[in-house]
Structures are given as C-alpha cells and as structure tokens.
SEKOLVEX-423433 format. One line per 3 residues: number of its first residue (from 1); their letters; for each residue x, z, y of N, C-alpha, C. Coordinates in pm, whole numbers. Layout:
N
NUM> A> X,Z,Y,X,Z,Y,X,Z,Y | ...
//
This chain:
390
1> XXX> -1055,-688,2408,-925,-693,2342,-923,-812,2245 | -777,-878,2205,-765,-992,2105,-817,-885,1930 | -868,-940,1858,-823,-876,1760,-925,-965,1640
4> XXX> -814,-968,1494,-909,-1052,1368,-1020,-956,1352 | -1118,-1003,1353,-1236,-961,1279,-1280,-973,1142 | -1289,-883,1072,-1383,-965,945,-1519,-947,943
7> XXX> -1566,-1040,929,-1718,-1021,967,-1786,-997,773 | -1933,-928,716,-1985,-957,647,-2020,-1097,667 | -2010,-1117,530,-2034,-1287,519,-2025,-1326,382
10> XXX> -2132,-1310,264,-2139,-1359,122,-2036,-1503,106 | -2118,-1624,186,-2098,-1724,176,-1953,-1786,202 | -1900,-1697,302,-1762,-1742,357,-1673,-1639,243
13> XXX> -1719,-1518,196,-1605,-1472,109,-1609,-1501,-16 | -1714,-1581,-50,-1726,-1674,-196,-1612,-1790,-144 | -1641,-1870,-48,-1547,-1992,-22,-1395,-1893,8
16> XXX> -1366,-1823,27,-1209,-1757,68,-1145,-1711,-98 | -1237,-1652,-180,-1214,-1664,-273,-1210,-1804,-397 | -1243,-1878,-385,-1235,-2057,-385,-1084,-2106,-310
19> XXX> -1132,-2089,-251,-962,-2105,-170,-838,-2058,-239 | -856,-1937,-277,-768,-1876,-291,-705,-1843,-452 | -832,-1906,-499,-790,-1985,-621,-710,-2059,-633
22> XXX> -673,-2179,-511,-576,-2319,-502,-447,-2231,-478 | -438,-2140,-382,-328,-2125,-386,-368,-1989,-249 | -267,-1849,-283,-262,-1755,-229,-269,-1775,-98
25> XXX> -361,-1686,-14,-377,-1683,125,-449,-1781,221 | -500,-1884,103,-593,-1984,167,-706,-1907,215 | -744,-1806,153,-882,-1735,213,-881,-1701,362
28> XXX> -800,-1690,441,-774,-1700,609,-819,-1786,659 | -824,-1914,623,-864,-2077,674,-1029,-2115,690 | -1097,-2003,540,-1229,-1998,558,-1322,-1933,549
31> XXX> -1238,-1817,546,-1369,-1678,495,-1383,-1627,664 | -1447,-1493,617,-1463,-1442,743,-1407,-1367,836 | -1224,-1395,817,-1163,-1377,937,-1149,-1486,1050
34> XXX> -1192,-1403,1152,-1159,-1479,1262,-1080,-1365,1394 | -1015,-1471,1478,-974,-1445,1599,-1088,-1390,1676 | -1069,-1312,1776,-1172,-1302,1899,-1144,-1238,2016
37> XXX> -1222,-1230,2081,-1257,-1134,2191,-1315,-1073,2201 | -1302,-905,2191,-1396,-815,2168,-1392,-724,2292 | -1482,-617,2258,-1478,-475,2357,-1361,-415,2229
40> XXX> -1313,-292,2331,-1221,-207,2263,-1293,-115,2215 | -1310,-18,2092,-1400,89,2048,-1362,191,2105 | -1505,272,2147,-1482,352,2209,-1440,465,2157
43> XXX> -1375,590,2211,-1293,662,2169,-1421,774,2097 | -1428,804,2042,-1505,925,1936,-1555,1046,1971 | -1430,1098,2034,-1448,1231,2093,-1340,1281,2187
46> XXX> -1329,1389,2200,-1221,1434,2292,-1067,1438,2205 | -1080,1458,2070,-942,1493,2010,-907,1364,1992 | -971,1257,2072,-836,1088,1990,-821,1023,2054
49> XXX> -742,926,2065,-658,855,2165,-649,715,2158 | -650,632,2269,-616,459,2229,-484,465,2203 | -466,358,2082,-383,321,2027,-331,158,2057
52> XXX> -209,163,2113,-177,27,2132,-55,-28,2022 | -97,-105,1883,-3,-125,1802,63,-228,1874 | 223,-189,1812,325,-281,1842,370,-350,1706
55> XXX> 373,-330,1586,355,-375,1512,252,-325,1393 | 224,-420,1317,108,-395,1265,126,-496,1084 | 155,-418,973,176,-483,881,114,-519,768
58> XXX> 94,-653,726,57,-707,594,34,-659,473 | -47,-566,371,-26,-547,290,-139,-605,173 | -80,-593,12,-161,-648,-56,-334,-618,-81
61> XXX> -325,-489,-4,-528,-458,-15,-600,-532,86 | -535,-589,211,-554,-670,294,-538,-802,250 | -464,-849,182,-445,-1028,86,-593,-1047,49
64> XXX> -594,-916,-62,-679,-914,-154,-840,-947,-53 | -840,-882,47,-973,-888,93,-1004,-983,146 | -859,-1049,212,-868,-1176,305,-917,-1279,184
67> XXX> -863,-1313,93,-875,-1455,-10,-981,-1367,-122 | -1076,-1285,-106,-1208,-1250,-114,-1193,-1188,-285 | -1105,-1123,-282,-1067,-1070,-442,-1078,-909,-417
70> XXX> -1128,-865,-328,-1157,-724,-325,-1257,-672,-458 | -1285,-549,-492,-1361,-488,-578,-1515,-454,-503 | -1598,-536,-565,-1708,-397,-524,-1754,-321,-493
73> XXX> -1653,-231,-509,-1640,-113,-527,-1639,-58,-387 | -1534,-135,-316,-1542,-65,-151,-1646,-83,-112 | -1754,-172,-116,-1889,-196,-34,-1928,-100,38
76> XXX> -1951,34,-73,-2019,173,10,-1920,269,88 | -1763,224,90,-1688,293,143,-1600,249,290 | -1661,92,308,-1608,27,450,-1740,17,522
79> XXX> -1712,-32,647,-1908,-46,694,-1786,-198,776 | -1901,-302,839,-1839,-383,888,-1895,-413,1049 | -1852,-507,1098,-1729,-594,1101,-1615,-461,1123
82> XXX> -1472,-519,1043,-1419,-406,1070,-1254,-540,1097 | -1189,-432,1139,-1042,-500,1239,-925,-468,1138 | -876,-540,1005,-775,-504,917,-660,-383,987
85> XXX> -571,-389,890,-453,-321,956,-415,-227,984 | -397,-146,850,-363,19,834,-185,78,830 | -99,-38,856,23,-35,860,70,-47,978
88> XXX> 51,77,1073,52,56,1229,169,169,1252 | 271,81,1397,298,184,1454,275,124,1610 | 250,178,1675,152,143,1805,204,302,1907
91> XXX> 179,278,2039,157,321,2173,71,381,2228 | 85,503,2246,-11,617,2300,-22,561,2509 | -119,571,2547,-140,530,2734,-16,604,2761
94> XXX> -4,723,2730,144,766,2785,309,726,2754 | 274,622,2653,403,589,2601,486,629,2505 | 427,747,2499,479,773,2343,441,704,2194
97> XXX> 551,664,2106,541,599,1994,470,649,1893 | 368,639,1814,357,669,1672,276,584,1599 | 299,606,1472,239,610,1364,157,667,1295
100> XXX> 64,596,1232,-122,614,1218,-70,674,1051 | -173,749,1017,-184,800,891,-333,757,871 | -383,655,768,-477,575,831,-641,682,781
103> XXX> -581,744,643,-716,761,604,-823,871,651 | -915,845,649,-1032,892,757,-1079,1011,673 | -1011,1137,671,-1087,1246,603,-1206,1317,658
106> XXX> -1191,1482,581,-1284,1548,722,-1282,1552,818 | -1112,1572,851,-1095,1657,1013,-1100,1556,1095 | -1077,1379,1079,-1125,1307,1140,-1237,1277,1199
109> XXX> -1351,1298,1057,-1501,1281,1074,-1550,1405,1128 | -1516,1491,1141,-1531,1611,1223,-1646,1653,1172 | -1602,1665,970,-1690,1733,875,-1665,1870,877
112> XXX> -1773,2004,912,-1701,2131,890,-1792,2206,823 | -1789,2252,708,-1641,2317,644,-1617,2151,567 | -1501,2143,566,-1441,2007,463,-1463,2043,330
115> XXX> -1460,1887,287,-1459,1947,143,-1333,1989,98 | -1343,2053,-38,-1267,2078,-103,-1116,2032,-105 | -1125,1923,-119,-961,1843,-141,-939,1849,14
118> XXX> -1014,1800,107,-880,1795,256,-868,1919,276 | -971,2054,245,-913,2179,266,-783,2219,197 | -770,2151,103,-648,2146,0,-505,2108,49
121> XXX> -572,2008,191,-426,1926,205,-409,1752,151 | -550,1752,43,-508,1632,-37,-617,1558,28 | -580,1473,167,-678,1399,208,-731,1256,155
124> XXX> -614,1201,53,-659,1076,-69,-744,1119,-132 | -836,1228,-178,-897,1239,-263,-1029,1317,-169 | -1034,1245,-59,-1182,1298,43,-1262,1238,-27
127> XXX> -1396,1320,-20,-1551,1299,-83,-1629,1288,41 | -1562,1285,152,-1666,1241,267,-1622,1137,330 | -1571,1026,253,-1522,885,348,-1636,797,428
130> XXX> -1769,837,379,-1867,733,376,-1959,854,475 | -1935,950,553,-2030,1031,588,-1990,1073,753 | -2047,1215,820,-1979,1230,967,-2023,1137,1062
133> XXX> -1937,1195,1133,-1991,1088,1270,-1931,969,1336 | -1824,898,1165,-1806,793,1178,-1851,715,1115 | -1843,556,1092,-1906,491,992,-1838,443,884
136> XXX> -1896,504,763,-1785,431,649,-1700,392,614 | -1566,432,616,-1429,358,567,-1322,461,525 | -1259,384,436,-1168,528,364,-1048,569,468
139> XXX> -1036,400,550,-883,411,631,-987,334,759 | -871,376,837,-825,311,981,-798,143,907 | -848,21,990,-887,-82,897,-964,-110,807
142> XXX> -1053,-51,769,-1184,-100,698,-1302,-9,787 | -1269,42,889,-1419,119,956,-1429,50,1060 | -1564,3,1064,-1603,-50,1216,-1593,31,1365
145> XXX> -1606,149,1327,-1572,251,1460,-1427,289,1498 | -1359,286,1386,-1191,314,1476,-1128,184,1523 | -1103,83,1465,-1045,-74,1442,-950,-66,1380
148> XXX> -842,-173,1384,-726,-151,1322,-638,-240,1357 | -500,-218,1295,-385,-247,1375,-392,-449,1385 | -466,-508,1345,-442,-625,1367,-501,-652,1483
151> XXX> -513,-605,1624,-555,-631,1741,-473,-554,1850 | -505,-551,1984,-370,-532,2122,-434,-351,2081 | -586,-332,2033,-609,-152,2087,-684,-98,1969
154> XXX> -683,32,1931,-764,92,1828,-771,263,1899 | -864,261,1822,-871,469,1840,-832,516,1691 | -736,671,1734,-682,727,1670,-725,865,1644
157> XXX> -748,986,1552,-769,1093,1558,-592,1155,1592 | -583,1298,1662,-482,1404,1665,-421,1400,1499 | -473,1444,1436,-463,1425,1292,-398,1378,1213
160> XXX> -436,1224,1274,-360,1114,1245,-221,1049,1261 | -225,1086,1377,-86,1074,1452,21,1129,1431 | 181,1058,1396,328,1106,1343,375,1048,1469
163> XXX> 465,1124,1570,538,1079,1629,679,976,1593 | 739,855,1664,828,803,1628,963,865,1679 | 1029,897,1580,1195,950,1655,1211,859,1747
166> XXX> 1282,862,1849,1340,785,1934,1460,660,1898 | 1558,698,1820,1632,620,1715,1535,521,1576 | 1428,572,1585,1385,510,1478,1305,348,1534
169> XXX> 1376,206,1485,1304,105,1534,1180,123,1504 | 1109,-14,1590,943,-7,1504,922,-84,1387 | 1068,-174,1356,1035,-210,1200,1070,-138,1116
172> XXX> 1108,-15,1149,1162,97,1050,1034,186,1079 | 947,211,1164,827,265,1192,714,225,1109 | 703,64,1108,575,2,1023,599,22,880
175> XXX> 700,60,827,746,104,703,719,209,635 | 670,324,742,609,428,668,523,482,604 | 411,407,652,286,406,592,286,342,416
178> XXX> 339,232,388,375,161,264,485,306,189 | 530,335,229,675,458,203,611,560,200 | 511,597,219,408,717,207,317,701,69
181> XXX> 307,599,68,256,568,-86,301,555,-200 | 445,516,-128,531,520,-279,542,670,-331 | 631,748,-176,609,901,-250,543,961,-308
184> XXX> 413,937,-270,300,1004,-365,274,934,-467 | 310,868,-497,270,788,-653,395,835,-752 | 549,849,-688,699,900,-753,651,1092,-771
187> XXX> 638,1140,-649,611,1272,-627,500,1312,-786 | 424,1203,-835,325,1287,-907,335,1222,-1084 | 450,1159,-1085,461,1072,-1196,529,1192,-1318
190> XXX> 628,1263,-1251,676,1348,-1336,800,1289,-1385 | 866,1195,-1296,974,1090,-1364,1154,1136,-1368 | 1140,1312,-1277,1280,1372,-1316,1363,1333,-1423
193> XXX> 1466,1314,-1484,1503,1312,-1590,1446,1209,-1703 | 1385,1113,-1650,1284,1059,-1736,1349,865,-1759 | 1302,813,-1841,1307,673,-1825,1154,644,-1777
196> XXX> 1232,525,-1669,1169,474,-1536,1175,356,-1535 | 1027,288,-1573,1058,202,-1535,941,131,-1415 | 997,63,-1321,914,9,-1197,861,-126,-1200
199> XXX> 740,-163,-1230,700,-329,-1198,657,-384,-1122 | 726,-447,-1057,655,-537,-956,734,-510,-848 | 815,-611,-783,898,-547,-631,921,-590,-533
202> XXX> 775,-590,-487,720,-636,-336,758,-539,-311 | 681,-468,-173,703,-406,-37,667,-266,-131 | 549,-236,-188,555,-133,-251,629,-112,-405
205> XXX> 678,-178,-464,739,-140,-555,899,-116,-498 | 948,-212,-380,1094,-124,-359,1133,7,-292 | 980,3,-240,947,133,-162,922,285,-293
208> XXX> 897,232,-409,910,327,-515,1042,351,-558 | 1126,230,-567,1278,225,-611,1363,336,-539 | 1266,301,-377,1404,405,-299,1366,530,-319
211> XXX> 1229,617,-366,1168,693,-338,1175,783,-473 | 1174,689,-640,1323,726,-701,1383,766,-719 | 1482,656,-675,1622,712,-622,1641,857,-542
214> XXX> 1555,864,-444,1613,980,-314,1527,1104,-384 | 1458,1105,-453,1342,1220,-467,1314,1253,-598 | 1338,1176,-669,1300,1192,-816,1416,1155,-911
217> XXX> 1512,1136,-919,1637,1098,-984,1603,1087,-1142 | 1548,1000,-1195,1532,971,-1339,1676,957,-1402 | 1671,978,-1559,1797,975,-1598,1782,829,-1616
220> XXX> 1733,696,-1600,1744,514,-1573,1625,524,-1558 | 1650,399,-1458,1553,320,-1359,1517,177,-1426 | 1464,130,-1444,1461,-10,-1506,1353,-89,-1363
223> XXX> 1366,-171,-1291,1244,-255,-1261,1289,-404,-1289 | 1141,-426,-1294,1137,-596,-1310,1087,-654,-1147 | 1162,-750,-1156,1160,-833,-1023,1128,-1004,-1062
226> XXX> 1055,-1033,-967,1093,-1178,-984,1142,-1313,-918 | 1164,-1204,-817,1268,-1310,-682,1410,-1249,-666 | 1484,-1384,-617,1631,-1323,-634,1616,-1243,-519
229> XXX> 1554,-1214,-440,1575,-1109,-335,1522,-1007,-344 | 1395,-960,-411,1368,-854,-522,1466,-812,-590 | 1530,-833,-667,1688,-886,-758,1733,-741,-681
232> XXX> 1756,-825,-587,1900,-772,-497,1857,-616,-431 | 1772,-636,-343,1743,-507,-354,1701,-418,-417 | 1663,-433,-528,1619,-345,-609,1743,-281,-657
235> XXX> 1822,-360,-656,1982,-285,-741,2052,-244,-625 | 1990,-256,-513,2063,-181,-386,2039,-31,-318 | 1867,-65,-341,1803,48,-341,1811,162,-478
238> XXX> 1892,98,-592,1905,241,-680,1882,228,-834 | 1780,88,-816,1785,100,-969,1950,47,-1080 | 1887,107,-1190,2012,118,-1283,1982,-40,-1360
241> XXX> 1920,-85,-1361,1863,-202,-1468,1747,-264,-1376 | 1802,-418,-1331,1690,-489,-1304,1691,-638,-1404 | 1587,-626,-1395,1507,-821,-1506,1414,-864,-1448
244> XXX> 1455,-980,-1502,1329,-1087,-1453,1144,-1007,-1519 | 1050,-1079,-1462,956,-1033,-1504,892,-1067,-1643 | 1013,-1160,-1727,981,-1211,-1857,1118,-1181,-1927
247> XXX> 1190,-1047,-1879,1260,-1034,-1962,1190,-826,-1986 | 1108,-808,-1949,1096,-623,-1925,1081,-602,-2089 | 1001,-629,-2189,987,-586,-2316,1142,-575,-2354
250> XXX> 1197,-719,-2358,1345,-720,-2443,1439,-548,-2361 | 1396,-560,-2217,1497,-470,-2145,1452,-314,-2177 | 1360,-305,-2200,1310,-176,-2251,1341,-114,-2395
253> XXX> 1289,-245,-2498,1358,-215,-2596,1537,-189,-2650 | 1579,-222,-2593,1706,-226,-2552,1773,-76,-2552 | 1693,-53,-2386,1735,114,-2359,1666,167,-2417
256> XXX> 1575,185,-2460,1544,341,-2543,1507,302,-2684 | 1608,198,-2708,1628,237,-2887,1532,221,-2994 | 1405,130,-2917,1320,108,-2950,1298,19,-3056
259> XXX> 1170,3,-3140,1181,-121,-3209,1056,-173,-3167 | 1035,-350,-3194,954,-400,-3197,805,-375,-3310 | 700,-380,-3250,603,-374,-3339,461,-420,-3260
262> XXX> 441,-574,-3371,357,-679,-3294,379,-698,-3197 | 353,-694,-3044,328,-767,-2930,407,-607,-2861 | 411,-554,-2923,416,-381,-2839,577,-351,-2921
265> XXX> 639,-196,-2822,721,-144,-2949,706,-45,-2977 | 782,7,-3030,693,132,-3120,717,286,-3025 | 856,250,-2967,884,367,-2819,855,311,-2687
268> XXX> 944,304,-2606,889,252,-2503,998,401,-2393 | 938,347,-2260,983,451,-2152,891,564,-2132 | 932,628,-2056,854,766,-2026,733,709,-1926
271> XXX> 771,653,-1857,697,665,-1720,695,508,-1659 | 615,445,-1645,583,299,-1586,508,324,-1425 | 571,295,-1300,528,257,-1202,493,150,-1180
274> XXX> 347,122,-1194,288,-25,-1189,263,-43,-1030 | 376,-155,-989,274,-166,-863,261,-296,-822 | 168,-358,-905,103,-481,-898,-31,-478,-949
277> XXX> -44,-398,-1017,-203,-385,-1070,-317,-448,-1111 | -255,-538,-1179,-336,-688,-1241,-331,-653,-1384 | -442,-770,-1440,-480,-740,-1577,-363,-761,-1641
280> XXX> -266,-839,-1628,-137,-892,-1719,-30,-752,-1677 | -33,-714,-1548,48,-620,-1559,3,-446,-1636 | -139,-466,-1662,-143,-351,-1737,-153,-360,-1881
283> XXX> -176,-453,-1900,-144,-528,-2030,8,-420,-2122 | 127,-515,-1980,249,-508,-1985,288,-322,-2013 | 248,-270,-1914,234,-102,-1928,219,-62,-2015
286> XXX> 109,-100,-2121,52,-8,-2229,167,-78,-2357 | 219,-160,-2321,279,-196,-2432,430,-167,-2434 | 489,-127,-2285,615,-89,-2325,663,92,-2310
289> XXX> 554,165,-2276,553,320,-2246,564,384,-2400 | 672,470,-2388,614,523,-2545,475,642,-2569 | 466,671,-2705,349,720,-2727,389,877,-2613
292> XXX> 254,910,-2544,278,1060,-2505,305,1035,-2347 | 372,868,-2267,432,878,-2217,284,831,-2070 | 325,819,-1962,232,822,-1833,257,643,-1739
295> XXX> 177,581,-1732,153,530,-1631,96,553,-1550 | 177,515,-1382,89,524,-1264,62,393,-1201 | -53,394,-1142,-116,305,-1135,-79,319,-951
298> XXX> -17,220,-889,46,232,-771,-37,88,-677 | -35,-34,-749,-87,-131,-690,-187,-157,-762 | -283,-171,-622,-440,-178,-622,-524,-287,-773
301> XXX> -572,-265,-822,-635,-336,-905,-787,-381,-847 | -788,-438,-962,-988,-476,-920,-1036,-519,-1080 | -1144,-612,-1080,-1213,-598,-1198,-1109,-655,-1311
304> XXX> -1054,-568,-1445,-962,-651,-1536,-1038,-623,-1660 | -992,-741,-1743,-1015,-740,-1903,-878,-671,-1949 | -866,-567,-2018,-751,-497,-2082,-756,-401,-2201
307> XXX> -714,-471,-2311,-759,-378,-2436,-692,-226,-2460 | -785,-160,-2444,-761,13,-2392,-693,75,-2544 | -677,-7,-2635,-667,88,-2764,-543,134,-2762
310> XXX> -419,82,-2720,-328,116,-2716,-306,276,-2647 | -376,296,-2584,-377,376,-2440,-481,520,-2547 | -521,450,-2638,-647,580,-2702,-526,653,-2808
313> XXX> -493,500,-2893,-415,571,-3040,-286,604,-3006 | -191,563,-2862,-48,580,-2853,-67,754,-2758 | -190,794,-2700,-236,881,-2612,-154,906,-2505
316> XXX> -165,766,-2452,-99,728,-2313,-181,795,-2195 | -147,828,-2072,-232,946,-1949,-186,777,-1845 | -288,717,-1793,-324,626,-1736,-345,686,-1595
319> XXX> -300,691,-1452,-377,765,-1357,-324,675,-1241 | -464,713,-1151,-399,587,-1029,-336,683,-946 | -261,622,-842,-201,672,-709,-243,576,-576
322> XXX> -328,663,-489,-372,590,-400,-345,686,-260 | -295,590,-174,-248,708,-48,-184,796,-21 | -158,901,12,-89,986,47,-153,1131,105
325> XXX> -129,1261,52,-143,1375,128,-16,1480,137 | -66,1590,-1,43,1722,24,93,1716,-115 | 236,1676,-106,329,1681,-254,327,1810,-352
328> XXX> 275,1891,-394,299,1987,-445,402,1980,-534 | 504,1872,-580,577,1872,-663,748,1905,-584 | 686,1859,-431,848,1912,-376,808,2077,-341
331> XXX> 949,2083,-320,979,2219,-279,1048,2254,-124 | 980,2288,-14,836,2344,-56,728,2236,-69 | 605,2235,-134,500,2167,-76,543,2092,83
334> XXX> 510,1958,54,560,1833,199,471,1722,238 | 425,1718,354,323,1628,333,401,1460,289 | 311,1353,280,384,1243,195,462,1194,351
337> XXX> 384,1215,456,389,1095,543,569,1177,614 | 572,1319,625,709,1325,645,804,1307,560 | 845,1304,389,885,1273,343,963,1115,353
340> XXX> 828,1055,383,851,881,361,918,869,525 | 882,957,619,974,916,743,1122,939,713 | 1204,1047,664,1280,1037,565,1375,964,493
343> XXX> 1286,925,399,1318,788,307,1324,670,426 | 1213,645,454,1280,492,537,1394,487,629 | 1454,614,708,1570,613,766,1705,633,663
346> XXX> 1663,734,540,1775,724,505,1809,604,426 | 1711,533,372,1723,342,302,1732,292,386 | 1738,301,476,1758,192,563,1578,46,554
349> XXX> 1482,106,524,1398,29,517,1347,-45,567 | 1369,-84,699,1358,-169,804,1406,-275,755 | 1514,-304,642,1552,-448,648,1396,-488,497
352> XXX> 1355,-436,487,1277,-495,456,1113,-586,523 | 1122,-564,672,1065,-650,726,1122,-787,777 | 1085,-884,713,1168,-1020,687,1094,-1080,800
355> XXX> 951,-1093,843,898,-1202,954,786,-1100,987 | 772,-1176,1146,652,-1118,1251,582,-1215,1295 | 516,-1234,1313,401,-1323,1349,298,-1277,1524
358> XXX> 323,-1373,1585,199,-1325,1672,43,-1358,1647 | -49,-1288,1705,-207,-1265,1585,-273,-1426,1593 | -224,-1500,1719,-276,-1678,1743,-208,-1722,1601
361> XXX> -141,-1693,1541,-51,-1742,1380,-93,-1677,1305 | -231,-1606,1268,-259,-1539,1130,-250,-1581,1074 | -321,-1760,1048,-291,-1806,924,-192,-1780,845
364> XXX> -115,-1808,953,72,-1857,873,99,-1749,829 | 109,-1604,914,150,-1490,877,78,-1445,753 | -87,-1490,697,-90,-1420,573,-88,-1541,470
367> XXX> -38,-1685,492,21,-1729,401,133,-1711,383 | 238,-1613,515,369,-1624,459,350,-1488,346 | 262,-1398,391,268,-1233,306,246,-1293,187
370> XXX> 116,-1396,126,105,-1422,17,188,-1437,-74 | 286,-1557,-10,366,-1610,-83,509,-1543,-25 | 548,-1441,1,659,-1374,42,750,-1358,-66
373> XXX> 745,-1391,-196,864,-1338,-313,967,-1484,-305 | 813,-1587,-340,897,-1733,-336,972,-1736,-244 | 924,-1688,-84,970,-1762,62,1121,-1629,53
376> XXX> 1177,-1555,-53,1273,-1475,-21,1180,-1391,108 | 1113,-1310,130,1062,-1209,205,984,-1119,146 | 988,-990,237,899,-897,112,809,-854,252
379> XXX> 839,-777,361,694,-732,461,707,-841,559 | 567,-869,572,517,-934,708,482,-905,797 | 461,-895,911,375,-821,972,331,-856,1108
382> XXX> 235,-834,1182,235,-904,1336,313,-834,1446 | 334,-895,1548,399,-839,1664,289,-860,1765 | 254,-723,1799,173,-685,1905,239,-693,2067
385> XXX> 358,-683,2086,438,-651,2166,375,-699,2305 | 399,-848,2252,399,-932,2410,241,-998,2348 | 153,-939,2307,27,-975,2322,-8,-912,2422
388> XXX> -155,-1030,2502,-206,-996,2604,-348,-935,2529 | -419,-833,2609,-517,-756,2573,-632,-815,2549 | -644,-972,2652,-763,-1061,2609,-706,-1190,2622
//
C-alpha cells in the first residue's frame, strides 16, 4: 500500500524541528516522514476489519510531530514506524462507510477484565495504551500495528467503528473525530450559564464554538480569533463576542465588569476553552479567568515555562481535555463520538474543510495545515479517493 511513514530517527527529528523553527511545516521536507511502499498490516484478529480511508485529516498533534515539537512524553505510549492519521473516514471491503474512533483502549487490545476507566465507558483515560496484544499507541496513528489514515489501507477494531449516514458527505464525516473532542472538552467544562470564553479558532476551537452553542448554552461566548475567516465563523457558529487575539484582556474586561490589576484583572470569565495550548496562551488563561473560575485545556501542549502563581492564589482548577468517551454531563449519559455526529450535521461542519490534497503532495498539504489561518483555511486533509493502493 502507498502510505507516509514516520520512521524513528533522532537526527532527522532534530533537523524537522530546525526547520520548523524557519517557518511552520518545514519539518515534512526533512524529518522522518516519508512516502512509500509498504505491506498492508495485518488484521489482529477476527473482530477487525481493513479500512480503506477516503479522507483522512490534518490535525495539530500531527503538525506538532511532523516539524518535531512533540513531548517526550509520548515515547512510551507510540511504538514506531507508525502511519499518521487519526481523522479518518474510510471504506469497509463491503462498502460500507465509517468512521474510526481512533483510541486504542482495552476492548481493542483485547485486555480482559479492562481497566477501570474503559469499564467505565471513559476510554481517554485507558491505563493500558502501552500493553495487550498490540504495540504501543494511544490512537489509531501513532501504533505501528493498526496504521493510519494517511495511506490507501489500515485495520480497524468492531469497537471502533461509527457508521456514515448515507446523507452525510465525507467532508462532513472527517469532521467528527475533531467534533468529538470538542464535546468532551464543552461536555466537562461546566460552562451552562457561564461566561465563555474560547481561544484559539482553528479546526478545534470552532468545533468548541459550535459545541457551545448546541450543547452547553453559556449566558456569552467570547472567542478570540485571528484570521478574518476565524472572524467569521466564529460569529456564525454562535459566538456572542469575537476579537482579535490582542484584543481578549480589553474584551473580557469589558464584559464582566472587571478591573485591571497589573498584567491580570482582578475578575475575569468563568470558564476559558484553551485550544491552542502554548506557553503564551496559558499565560493568557490564568490571567483573564476570575478567581474560583476553570480552564480547560483542549489544545495539546508540550514542554512550557508558565508562572503557576496565579493559578495557586486566584484557586483556579486547570484540567486537560483529551479525546473523547461517555458524557456523563448529558442526559442521558452519550457517548462523545454520537453527539459530535450530531453537531457536525446540524453546523453544517463540512464547510469547514477548505483543501484536500493527494498523499504524492504531503508537503504542500502540511504546509498548507500549518499555515491554514493566514491562507483563510481551517481543515486540511488528504483525499484517498482516487489513490492507487501501490
């Protein structure tokens, strides 16, 4: 089968990160993705199926790994060479459509008895990602034994698999997976009735806007954007108040009556959806939430310098949101991934895939994801369609 590889490689993900210093998404040109020709992985067991993605989408934990800014931290939780691309909706041999739910719990690894949390329902918070009788990876795209959607084939667990409505396109399909994350990060914020405010509004922060809007109805929405097409949808998708990303202090203080004090103000909003997750944007968090009040931590971080005092003496609740399982906050209990099927039909979320790429154009395609706010675009993603298998 065609499919990017990332290979281990110190030397090439020191130079991708070098790269990618000059300018976003250079790390494609020299780290250790490459094109190839591979065998297809073989299928696991009897409960899973080849997967033929038809599209397959771009997201920022994938940037991050390509231009070599990943954490550490995954080392013991991916095994390699592994095939990116956890934003799949792809083709069962029989033709039926679906969509991957990527992360690799028990019932995947065919751990029994599971632990605790997937017996729960809450498969983001598995303690056996790294164990079983697969090899290491939290998702579909970082394990060398399943692959992932950036190639013509992958294996899938039963598990895994959401059928596609028939009405539903496949750029309204590759949308769910990103829309599954937003819910669970809105679903657990506590932002009913609350001031809301959202940063950052790429692919996952408008995917919080709509999710919001449809599920969580705050009494104001505030996000900061910093492209006029961010702008626009963000005030389409629901919010009450959008700003530039150098106007959010003035816009906060504003609505909740706040005053200035030093660099910070002295109230702030209830609830901050961070989903950019950089040292400047948590910076930004702790300084405009009021005392008592919650940030969620929605987009991926990695190693930051960030002075925590604010967060000790204002007794701010800091918590990440990663993935998706069982909402306990709707009624009834819902898993994320039907919810977000949902949301993307009723937003209409499909227009947020702006360009497709075939996989001979990775470069381009993850310099266009990089730089997607400037280029007016927010998802990228490849088109598997009319790829040939080798």
């Amino acid at each position: 089968m065609r499919a990017l590889i990332f290979e281990r490689s110190t030397p090439r993900y020191a130079a991708a990160r070098i790269a990618a210093s000059i300018a976003p998404g250079l790390g494609s040109r020299v780290g250790p993705l490459t094109l190839s020709d591979v065998d297809e992985p073989e299928l696991p067991g009897p409960a899973w199926h080849r997967v033929r993605p038809r599209l397959a989408g771009i997201c920022g934990s994938d940037l991050s790994t390509v231009d070599g800014k990943s954490s550490a931290y995954f080392e013991a939780v991916v095994s390699f060479p592994f095939v990116p691309g956890h934003e799949v909706v792809g083709e069962l041999d029989d033709g039926r459509r679906v969509v991957i739910e990527p992360v690799l719990g028990c019932t995947v690894r065919g751990i029994d008895p599971p632990c605790r949390a997937c017996a729960e329902g809450h498969i983001d918070r598995c303690e056996r990602v790294a164990f079983g009788h697969l090899a290491p990876g939290m998702q579909t795209g970082y394990c060398t034994d399943t692959g992932g959607g950036w190639s013509t084939a992958l294996v899938a667990h039963d598990s895994q698999l959401h059928p596609v409505p028939d009405a539903m396109s496949d750029e309204a399909a590759v949308m769910v997976e990103p829309a599954a994350c937003a819910v669970h990060a809105v679903m657990s914020s506590g932002a009913h009735g609350r001031t809301v405010l959202v940063l950052g509004a790429g692919t996952l922060g408008l995917c919080a806007v709509a999710a919001l809007h449809r599920f969580a109805t705050p009494a104001t929405m505030l996000v900061s954007a910093k492209h006029p097409l961010q702008r626009r949808l963000a005030a389409d998708l629901g919010a009450d108040l959008v700003v530039g990303s150098d106007e959010v202090r003035r816009a906060v203080r504003r609505t909740t009556s706040s005053l200035r004090v030093g660099n910070g103000l002295s109230g702030g909003v209830d609830v901050v959806v961070d989903c950019v997750g950089s040292q400047a944007s948590l910076a930004e968090d702790l300084a405009v939430v009021r005392p008592g009040g919650t940030i969620v931590l929605l987009g991926m971080p990695a190693t930051v310098l960030v002075d925590l005092t604010p967060l000790w003496q204002r007794q701010i609740t800091l918590r990440g949101s990663y993935a998706y399982g069982t909402e306990e906050a709707a009624s009834p209990p819902t898993r994320s991934f039907q919810m977000a099927f949902d949301l993307v039909a009723g937003a209409s979320l499909d227009r947020l895939v702006s360009a497709t790429y075939p996989l001979d154009r990775y470069r381009d395609a993850i310099d266009h994801a990089a730089n997607a706010g400037r280029r007016d675009a927010v998802k990228v993603a490849f088109d598997l369609r009319k790829e040939k298998r080798r």
